[in-house]
C-alpha positions, 0 to 999 in steps of 0.5 A: 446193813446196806442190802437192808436200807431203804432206798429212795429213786430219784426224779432223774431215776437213779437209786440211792440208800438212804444213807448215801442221800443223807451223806450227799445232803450233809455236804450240801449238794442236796439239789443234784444227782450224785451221779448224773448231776441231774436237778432233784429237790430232796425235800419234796421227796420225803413224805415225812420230816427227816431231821437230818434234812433240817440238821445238815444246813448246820453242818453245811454251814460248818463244813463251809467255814473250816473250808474257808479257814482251810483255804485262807489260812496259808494267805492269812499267814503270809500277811501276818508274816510280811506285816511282822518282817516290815515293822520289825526290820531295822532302818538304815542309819542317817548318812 
C-alpha cells in the first residue's frame, strides 16, 4: 500500500515513495527531480545499500540496448533490403 511506504525528500525538496524512486532509477534518470528536473545524487541519500541501487545499472544498460535495437532496426532493415534488391537484380543484356 502506498500511503504506507517509506518515503524519501529530495535535496531539491520534493517527496517521493520509495518505490517511485526506484522506478526513476531503473530507467536511468537516477541524478535528477522527477519533477523539477533539479540535480539529486540518490546514493548519497541512502544511509544504507539498496540493492536495487546496484541492480538498475543492468537494467539501465538493457533497456538502453532494446532502445537502440528499437531505433535502428527499421534502418538495419532498409539496408539489408536495398543490399538484397541490388545483388539480386538482373543486368541488362550486352546489345
Amino acid at each position: 500500500d502506498a500511503s504506507h511506504e517509506r518515503t524519501y525528500a529530495l535535496s531539491c525538496g520534493h517527496k517521493f515513495h520509495e518505490s517511485c524512486l526506484r522506478g526513476w532509477v531503473i530507467v536511468g534518470k537516477k541524478d535528477t527531480c522527477s519533477a523539477c528536473s533539479e540535480k539529486v545524487r540518490l546514493t548519497e541519500m541512502f544511509q544504507t545499500s539498496h540493492a536495487w541501487l546496484r541492480t538498475s545499472q543492468v537494467w539501465v544498460q538493457c533497456l538502453e540496448a532494446l532502445r537502440q535495437i528499437l531505433v535502428w532496426n527499421p534502418l538495419i532493415i532498409l539496408c539489408a533490403q536495398l543490399f538484397v534488391y541490388l545483388v539480386d537484380s538482373p543486368t541488362l543484356p550486352d546489345a
